[in-house]
N, CA, C, O and CB atoms as a CASP TS submission, in Angstrom:
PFRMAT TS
TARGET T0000
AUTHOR 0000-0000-0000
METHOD Language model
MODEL 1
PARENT N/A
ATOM      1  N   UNK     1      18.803 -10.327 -12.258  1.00  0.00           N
ATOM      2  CA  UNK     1      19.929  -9.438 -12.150  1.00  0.00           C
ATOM      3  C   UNK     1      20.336  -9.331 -10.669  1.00  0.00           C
ATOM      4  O   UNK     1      21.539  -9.189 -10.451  1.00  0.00           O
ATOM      5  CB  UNK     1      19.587  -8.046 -12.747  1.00  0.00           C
ATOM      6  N   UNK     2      19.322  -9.390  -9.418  1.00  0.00           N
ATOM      7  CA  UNK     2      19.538  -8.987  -8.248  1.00  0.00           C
ATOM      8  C   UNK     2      20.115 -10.121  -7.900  1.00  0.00           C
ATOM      9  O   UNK     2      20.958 -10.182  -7.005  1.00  0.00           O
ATOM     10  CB  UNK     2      18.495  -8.494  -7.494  1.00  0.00           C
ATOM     11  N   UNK     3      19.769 -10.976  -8.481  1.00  0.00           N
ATOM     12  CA  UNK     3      20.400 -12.765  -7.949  1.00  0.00           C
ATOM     13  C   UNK     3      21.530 -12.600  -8.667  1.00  0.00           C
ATOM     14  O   UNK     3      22.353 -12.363  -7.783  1.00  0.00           O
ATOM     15  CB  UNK     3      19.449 -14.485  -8.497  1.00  0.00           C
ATOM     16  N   UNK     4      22.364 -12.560 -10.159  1.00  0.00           N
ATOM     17  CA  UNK     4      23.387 -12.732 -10.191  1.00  0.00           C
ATOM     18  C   UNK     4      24.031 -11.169  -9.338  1.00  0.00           C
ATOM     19  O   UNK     4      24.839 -10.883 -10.222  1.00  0.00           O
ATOM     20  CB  UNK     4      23.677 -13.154 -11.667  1.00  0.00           C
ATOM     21  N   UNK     5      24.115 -10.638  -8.847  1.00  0.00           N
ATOM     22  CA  UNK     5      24.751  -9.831  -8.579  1.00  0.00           C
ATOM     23  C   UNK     5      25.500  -9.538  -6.954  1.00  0.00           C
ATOM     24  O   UNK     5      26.373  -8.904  -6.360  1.00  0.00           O
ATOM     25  CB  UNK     5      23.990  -9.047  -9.062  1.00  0.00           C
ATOM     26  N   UNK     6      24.182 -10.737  -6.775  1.00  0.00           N
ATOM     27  CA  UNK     6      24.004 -11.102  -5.114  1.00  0.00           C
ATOM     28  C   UNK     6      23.522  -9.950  -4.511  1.00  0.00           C
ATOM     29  O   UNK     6      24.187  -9.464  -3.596  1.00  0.00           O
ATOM     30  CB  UNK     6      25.407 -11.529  -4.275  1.00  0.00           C
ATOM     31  N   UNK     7      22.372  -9.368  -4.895  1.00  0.00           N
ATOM     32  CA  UNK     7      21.780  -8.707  -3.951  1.00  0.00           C
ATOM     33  C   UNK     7      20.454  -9.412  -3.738  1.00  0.00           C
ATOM     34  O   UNK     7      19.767  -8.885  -2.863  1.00  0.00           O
ATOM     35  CB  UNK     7      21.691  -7.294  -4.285  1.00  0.00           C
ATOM     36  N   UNK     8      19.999 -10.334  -4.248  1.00  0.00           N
ATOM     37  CA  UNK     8      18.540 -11.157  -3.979  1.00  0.00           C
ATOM     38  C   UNK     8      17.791 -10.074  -3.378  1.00  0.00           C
ATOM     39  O   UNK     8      17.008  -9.250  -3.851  1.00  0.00           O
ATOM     40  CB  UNK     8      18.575 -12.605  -2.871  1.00  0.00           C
ATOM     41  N   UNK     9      18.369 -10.353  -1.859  1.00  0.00           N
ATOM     42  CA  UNK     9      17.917  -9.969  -0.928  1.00  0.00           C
ATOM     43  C   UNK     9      16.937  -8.503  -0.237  1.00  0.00           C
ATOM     44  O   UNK     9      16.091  -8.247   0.620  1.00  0.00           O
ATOM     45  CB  UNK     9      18.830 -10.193  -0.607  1.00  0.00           C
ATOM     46  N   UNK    10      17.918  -7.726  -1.510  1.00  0.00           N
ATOM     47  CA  UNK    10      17.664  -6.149  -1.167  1.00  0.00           C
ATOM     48  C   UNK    10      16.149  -5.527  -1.362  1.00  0.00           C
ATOM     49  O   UNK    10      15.883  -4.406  -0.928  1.00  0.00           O
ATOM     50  CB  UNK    10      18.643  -5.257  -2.168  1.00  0.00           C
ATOM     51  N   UNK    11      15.272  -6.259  -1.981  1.00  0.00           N
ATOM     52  CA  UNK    11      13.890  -5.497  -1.995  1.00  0.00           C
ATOM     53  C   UNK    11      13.539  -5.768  -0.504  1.00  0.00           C
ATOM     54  O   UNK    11      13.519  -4.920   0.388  1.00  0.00           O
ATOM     55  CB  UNK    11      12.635  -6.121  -3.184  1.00  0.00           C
ATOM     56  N   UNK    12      13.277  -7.036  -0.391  1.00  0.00           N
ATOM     57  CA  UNK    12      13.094  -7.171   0.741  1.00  0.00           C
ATOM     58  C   UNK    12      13.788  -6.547   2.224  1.00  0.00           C
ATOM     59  O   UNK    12      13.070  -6.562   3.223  1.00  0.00           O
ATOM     60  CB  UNK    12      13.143  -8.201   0.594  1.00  0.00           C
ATOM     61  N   UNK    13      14.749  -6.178   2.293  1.00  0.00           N
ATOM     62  CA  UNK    13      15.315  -4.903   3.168  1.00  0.00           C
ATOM     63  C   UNK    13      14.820  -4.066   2.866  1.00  0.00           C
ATOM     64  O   UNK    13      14.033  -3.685   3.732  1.00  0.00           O
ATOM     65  CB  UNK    13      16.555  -4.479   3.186  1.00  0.00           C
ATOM     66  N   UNK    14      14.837  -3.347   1.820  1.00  0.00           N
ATOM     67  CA  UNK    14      14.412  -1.909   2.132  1.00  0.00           C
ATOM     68  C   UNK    14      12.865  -2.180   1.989  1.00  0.00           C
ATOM     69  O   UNK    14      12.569  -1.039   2.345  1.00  0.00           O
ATOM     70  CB  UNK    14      15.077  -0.629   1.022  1.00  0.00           C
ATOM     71  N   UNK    15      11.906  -2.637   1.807  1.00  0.00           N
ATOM     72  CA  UNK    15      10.763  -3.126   2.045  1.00  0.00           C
ATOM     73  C   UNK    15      10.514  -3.195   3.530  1.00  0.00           C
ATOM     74  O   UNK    15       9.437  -2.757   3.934  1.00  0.00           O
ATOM     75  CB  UNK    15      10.662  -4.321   1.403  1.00  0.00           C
ATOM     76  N   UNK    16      11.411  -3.708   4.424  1.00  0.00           N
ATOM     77  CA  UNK    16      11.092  -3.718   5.665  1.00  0.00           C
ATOM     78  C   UNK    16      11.603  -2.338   6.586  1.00  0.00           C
ATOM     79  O   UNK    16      11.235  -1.901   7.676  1.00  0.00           O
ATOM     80  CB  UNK    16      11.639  -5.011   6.126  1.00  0.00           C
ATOM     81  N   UNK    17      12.359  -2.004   5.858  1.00  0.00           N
ATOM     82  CA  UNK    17      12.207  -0.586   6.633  1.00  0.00           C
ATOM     83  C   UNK    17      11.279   0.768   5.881  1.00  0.00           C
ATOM     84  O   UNK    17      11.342   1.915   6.323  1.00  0.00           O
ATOM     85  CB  UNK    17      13.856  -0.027   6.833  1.00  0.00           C
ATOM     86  N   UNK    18      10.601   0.447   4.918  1.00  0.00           N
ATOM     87  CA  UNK    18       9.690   0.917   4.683  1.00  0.00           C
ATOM     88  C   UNK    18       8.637   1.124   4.951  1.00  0.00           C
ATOM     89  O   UNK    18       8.175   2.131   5.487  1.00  0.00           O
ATOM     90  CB  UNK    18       9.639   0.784   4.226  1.00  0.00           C
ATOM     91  N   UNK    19       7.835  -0.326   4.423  1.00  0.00           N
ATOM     92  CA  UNK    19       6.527  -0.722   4.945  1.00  0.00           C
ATOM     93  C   UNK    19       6.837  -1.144   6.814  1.00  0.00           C
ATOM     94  O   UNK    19       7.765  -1.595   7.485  1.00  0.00           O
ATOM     95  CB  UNK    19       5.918  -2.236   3.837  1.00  0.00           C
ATOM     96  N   UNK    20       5.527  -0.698   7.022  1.00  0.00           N
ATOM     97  CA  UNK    20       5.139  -0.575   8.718  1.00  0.00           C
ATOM     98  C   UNK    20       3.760  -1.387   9.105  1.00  0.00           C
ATOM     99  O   UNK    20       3.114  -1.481   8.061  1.00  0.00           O
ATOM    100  CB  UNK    20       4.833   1.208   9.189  1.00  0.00           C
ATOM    101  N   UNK    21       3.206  -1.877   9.958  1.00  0.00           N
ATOM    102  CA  UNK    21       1.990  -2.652  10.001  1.00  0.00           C
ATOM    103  C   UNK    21       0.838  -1.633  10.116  1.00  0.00           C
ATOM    104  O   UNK    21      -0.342  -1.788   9.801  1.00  0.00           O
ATOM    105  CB  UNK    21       1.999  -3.696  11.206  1.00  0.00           C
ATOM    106  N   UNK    22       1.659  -0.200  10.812  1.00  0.00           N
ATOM    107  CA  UNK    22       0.221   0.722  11.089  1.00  0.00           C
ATOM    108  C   UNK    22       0.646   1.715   9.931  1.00  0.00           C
ATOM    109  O   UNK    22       1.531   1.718   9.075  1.00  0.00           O
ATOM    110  CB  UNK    22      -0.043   1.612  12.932  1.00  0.00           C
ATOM    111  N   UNK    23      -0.551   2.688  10.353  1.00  0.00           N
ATOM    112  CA  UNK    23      -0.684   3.737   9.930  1.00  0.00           C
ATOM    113  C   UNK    23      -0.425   5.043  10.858  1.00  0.00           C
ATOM    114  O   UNK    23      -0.893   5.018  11.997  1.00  0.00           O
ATOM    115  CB  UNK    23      -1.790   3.618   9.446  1.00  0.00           C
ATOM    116  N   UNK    24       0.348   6.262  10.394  1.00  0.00           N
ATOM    117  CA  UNK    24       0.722   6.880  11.479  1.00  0.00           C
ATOM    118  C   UNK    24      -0.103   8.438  10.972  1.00  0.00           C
ATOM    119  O   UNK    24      -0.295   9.010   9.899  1.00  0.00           O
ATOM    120  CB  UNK    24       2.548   6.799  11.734  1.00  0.00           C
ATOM    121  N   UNK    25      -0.427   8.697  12.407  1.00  0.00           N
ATOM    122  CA  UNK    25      -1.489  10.120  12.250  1.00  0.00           C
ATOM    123  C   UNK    25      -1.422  10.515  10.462  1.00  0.00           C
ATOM    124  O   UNK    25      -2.175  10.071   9.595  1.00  0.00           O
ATOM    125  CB  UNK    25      -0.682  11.828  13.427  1.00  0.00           C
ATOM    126  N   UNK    26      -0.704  11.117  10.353  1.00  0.00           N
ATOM    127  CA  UNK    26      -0.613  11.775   9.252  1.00  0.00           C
ATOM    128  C   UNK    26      -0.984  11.005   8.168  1.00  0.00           C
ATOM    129  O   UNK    26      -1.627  11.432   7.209  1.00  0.00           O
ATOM    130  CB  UNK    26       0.549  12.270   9.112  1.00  0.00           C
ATOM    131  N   UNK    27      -0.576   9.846   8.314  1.00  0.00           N
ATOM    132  CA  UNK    27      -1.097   9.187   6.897  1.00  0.00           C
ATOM    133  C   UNK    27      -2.369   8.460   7.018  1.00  0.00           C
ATOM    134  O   UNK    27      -2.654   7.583   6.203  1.00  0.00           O
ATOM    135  CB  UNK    27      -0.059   8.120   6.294  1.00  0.00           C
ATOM    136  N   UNK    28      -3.441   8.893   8.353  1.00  0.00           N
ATOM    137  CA  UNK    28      -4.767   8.339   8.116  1.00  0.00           C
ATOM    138  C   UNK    28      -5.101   9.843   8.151  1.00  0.00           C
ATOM    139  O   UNK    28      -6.305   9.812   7.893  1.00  0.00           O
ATOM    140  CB  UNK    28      -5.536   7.138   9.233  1.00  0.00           C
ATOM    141  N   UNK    29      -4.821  10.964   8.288  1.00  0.00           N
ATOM    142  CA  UNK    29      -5.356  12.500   7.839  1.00  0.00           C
ATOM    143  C   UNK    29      -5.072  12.229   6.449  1.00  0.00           C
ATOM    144  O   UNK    29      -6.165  12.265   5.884  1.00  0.00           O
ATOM    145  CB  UNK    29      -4.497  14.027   8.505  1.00  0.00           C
ATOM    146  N   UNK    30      -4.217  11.990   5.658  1.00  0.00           N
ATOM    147  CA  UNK    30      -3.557  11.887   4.085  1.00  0.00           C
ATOM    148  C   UNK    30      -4.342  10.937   3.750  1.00  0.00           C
ATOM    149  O   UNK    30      -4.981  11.423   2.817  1.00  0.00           O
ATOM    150  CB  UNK    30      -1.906  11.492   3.784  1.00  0.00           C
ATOM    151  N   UNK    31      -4.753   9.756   3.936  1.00  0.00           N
ATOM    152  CA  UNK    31      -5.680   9.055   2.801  1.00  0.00           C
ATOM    153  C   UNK    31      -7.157   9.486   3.373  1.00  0.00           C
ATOM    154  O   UNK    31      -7.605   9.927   2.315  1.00  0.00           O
ATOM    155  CB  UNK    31      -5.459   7.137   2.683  1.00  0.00           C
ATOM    156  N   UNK    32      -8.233   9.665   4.329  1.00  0.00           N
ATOM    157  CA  UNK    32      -9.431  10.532   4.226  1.00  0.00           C
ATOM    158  C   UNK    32      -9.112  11.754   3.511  1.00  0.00           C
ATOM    159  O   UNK    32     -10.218  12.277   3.374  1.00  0.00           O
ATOM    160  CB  UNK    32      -9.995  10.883   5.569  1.00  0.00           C
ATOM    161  N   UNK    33      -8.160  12.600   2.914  1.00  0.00           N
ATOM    162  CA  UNK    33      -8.548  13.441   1.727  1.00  0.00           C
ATOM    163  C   UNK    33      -8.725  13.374   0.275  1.00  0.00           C
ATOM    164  O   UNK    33      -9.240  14.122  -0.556  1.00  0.00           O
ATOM    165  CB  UNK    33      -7.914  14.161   1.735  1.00  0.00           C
ATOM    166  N   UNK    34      -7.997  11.975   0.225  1.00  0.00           N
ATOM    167  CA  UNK    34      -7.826  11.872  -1.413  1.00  0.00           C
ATOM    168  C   UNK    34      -8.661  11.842  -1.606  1.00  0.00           C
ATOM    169  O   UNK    34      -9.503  11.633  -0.734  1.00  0.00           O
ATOM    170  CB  UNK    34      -7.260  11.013  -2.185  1.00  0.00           C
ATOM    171  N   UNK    35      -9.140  12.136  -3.584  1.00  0.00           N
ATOM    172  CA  UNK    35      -9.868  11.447  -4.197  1.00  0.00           C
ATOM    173  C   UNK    35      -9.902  10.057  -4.984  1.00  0.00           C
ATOM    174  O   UNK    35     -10.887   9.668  -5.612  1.00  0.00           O
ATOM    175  CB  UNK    35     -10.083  12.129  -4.696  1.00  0.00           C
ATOM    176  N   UNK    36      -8.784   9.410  -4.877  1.00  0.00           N
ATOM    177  CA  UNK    36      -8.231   8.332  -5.827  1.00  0.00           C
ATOM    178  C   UNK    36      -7.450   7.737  -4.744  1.00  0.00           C
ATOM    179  O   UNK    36      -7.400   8.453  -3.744  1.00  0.00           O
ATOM    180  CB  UNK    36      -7.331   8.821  -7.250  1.00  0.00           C
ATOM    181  N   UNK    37      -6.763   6.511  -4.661  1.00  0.00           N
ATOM    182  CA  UNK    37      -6.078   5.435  -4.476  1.00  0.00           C
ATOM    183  C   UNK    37      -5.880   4.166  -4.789  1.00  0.00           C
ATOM    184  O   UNK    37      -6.668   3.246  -4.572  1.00  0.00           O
ATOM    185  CB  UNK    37      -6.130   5.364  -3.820  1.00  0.00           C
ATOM    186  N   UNK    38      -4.439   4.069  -5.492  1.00  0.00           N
ATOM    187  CA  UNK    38      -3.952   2.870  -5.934  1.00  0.00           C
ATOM    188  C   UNK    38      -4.067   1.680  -4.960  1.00  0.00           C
ATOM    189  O   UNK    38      -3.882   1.869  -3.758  1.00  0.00           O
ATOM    190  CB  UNK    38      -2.626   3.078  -6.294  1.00  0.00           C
ATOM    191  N   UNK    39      -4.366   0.463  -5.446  1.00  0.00           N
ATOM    192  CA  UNK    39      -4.058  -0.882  -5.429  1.00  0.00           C
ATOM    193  C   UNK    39      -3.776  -1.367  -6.056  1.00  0.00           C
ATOM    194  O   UNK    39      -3.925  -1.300  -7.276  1.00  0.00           O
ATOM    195  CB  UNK    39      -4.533  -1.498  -5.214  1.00  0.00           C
ATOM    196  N   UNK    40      -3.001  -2.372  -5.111  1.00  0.00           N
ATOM    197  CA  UNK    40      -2.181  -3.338  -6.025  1.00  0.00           C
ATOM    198  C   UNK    40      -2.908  -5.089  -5.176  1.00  0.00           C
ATOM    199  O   UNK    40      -3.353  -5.381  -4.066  1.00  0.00           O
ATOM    200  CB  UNK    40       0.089  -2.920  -5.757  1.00  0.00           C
ATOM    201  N   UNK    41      -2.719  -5.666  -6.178  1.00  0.00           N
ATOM    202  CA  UNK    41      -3.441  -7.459  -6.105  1.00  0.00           C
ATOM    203  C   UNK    41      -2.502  -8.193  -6.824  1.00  0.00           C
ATOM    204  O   UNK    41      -1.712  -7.835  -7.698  1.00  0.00           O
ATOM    205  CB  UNK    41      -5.141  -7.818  -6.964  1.00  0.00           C
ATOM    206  N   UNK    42      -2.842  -9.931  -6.010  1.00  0.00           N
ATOM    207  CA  UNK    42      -2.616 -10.729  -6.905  1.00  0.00           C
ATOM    208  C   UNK    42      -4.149 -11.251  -6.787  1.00  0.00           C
ATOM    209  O   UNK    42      -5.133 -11.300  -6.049  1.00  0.00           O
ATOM    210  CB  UNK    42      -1.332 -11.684  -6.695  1.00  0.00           C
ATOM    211  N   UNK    43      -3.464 -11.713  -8.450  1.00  0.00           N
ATOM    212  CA  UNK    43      -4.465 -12.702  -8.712  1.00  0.00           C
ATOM    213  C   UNK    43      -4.787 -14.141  -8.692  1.00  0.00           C
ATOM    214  O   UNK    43      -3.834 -14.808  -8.289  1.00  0.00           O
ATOM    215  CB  UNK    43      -4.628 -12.546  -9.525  1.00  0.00           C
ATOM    216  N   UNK    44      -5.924 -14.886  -9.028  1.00  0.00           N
ATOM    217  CA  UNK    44      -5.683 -16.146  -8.764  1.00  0.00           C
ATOM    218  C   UNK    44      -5.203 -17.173  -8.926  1.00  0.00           C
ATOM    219  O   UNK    44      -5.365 -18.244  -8.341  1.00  0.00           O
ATOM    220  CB  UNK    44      -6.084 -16.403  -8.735  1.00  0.00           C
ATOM    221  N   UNK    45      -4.143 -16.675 -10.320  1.00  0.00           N
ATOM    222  CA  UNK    45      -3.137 -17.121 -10.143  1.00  0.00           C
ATOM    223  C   UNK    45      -1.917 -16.686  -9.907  1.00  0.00           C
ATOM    224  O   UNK    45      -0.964 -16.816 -10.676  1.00  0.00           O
ATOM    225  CB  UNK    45      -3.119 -17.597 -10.743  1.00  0.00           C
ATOM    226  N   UNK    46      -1.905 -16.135  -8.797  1.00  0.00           N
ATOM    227  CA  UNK    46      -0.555 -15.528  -8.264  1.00  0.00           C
ATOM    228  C   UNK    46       0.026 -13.990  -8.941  1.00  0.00           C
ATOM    229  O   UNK    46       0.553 -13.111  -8.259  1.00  0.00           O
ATOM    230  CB  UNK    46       0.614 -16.728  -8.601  1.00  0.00           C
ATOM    231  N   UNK    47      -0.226 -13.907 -10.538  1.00  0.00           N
ATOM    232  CA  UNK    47       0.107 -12.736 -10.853  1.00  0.00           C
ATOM    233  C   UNK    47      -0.234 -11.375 -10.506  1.00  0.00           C
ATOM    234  O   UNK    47      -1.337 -11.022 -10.090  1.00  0.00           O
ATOM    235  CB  UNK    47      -0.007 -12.802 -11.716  1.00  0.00           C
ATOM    236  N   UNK    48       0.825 -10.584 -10.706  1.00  0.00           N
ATOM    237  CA  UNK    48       0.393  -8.989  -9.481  1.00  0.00           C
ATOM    238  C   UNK    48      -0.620  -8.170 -10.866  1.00  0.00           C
ATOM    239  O   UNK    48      -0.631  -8.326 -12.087  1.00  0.00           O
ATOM    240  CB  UNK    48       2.567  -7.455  -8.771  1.00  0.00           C
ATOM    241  N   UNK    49      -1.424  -7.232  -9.873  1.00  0.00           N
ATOM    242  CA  UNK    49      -1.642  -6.359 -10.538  1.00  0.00           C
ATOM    243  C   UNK    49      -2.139  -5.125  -9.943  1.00  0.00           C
ATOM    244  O   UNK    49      -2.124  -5.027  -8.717  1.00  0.00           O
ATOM    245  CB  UNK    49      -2.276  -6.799 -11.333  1.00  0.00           C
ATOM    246  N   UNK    50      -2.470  -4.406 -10.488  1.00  0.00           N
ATOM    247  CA  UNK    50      -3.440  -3.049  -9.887  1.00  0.00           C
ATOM    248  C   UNK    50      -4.381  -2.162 -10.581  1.00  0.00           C
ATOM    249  O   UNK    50      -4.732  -2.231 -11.758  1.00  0.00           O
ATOM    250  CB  UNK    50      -2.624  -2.037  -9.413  1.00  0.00           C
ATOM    251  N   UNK    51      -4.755  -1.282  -9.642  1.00  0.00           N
ATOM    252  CA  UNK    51      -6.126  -0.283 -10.679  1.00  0.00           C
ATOM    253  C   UNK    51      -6.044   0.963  -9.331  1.00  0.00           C
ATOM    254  O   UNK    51      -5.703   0.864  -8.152  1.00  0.00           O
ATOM    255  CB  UNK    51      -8.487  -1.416 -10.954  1.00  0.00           C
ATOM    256  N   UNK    52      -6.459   1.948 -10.042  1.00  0.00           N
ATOM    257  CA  UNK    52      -6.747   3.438  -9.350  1.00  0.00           C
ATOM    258  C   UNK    52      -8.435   3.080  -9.545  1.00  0.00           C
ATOM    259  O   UNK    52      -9.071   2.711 -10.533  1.00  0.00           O
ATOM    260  CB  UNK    52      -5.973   5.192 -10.376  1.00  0.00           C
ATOM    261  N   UNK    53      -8.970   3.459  -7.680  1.00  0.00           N
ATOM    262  CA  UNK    53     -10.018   3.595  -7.271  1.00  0.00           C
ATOM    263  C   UNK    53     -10.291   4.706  -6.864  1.00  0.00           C
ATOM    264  O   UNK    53      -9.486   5.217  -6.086  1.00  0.00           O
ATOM    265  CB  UNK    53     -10.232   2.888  -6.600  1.00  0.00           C
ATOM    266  N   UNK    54     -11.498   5.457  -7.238  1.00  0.00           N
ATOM    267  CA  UNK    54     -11.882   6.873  -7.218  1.00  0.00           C
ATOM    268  C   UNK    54     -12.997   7.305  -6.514  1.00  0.00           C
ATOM    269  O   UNK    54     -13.826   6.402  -6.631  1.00  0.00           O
ATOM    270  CB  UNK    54     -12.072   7.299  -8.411  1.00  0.00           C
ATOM    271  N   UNK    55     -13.391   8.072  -5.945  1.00  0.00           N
ATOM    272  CA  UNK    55     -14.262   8.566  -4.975  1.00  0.00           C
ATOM    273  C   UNK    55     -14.300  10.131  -4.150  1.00  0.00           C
ATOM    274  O   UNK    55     -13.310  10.846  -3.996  1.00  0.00           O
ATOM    275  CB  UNK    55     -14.089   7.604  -4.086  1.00  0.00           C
ATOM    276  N   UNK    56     -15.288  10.353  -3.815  1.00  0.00           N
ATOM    277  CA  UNK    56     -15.541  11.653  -3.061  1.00  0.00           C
ATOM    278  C   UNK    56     -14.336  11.454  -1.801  1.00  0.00           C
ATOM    279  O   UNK    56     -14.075  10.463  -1.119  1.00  0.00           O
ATOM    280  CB  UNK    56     -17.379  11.783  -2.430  1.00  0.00           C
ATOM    281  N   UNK    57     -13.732  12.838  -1.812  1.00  0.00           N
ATOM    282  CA  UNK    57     -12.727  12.377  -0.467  1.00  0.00           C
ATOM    283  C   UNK    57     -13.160  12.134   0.408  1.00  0.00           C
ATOM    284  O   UNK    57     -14.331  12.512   0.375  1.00  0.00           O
ATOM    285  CB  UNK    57     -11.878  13.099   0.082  1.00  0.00           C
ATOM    286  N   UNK    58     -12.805  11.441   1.757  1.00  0.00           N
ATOM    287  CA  UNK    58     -13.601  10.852   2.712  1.00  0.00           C
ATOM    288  C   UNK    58     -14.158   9.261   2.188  1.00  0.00           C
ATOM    289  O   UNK    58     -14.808   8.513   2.918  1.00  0.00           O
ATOM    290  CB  UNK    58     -14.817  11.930   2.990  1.00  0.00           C
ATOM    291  N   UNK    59     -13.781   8.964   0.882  1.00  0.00           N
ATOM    292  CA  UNK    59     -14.520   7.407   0.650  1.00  0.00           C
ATOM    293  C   UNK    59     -13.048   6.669   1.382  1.00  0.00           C
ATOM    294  O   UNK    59     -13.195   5.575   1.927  1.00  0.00           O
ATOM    295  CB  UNK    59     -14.971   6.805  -1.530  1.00  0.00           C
ATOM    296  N   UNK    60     -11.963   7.173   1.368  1.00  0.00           N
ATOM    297  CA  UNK    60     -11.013   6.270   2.116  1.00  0.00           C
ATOM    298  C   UNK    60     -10.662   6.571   3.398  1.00  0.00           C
ATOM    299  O   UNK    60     -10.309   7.750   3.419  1.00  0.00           O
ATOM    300  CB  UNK    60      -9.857   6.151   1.497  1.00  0.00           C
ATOM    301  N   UNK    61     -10.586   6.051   4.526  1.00  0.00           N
ATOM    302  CA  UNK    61     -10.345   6.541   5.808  1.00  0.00           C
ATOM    303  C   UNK    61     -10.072   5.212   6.658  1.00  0.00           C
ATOM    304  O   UNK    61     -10.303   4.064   6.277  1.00  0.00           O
ATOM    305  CB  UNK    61     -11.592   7.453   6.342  1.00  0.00           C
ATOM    306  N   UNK    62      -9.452   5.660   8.068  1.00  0.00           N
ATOM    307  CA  UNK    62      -8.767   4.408   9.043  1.00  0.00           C
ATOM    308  C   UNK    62      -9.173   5.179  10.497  1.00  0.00           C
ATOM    309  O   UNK    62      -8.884   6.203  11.116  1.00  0.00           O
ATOM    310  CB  UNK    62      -6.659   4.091   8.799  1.00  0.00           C
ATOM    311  N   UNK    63     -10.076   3.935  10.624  1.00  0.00           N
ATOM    312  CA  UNK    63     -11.101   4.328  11.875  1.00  0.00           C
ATOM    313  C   UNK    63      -9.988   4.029  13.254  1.00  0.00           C
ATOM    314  O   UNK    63     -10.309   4.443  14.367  1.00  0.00           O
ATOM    315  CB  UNK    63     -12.818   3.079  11.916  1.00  0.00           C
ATOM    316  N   UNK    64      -8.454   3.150  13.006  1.00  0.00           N
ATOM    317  CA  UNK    64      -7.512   2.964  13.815  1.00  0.00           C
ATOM    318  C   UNK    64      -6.328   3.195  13.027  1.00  0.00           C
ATOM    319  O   UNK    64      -6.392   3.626  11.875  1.00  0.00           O
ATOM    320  CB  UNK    64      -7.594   1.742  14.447  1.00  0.00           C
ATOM    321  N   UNK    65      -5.089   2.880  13.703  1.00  0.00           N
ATOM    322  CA  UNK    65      -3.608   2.584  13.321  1.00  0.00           C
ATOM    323  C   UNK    65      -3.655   1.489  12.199  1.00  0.00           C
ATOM    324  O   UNK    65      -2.991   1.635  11.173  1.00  0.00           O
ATOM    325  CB  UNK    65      -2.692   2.030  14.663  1.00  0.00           C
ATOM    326  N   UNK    66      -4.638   0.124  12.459  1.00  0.00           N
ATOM    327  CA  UNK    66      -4.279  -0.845  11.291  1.00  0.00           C
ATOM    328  C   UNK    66      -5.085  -1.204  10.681  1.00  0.00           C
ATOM    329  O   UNK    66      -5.161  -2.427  10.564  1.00  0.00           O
ATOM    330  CB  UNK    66      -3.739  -1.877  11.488  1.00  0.00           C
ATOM    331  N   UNK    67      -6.106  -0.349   9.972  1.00  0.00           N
ATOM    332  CA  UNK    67      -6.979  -0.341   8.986  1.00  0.00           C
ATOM    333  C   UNK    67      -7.406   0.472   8.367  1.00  0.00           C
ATOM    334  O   UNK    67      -8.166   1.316   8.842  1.00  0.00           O
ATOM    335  CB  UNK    67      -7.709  -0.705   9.173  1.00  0.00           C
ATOM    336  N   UNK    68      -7.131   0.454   7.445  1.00  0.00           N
ATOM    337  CA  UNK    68      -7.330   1.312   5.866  1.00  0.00           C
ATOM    338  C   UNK    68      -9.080   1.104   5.115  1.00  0.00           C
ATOM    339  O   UNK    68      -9.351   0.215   4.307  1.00  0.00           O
ATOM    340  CB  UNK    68      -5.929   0.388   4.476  1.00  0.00           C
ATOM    341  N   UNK    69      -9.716   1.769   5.441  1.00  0.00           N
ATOM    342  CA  UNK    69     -10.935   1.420   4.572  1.00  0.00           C
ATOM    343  C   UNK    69     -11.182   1.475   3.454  1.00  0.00           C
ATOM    344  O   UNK    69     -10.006   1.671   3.149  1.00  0.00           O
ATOM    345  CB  UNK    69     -11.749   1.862   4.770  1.00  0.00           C
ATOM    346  N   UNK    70     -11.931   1.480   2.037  1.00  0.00           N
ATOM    347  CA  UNK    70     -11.735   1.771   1.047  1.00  0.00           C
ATOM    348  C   UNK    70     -13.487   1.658   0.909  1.00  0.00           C
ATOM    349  O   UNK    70     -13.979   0.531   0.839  1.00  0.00           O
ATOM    350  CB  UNK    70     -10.589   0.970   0.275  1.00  0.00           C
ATOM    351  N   UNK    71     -14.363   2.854   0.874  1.00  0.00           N
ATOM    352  CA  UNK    71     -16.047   2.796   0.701  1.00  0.00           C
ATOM    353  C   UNK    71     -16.180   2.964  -0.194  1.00  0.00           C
ATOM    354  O   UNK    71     -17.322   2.992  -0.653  1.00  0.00           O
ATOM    355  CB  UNK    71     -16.978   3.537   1.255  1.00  0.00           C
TER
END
């Protein structure tokens, strides 16, 4: 639909002004509280997928700007 319509393009724009390479204060205070966080994967053969991972808060945390841990 995005191709006949000629927008192809548009996830990928607003994707890039979305997604960022770091993480900014607030959102490494915001994931060390959760208890849960989504991922998303591909698989080996290319298809996407995901699962909710669960834990004591504090199992996710970012010891910098560009890393996300997941314990």
């Amino acid at each position: 639909m995005q191709k006949h319509t000629g927008s192809a393009d548009a996830p990928e724009r607003a994707a890039s002004q979305i997604l960022r390479p770091d993480l900014k204060e607030a959102a490494r205070a915001f994931f060390a509280g959760i208890p849960f966080v989504a991922i998303g994967y591909l698989d080996a053969q290319g298809r996407p997928g995901g699962t909710l991972v669960s834990g004591a808060p504090g199992f996710t945390w970012s010891p910098d700007p560009l890393l996300l841990r997941v314990d």
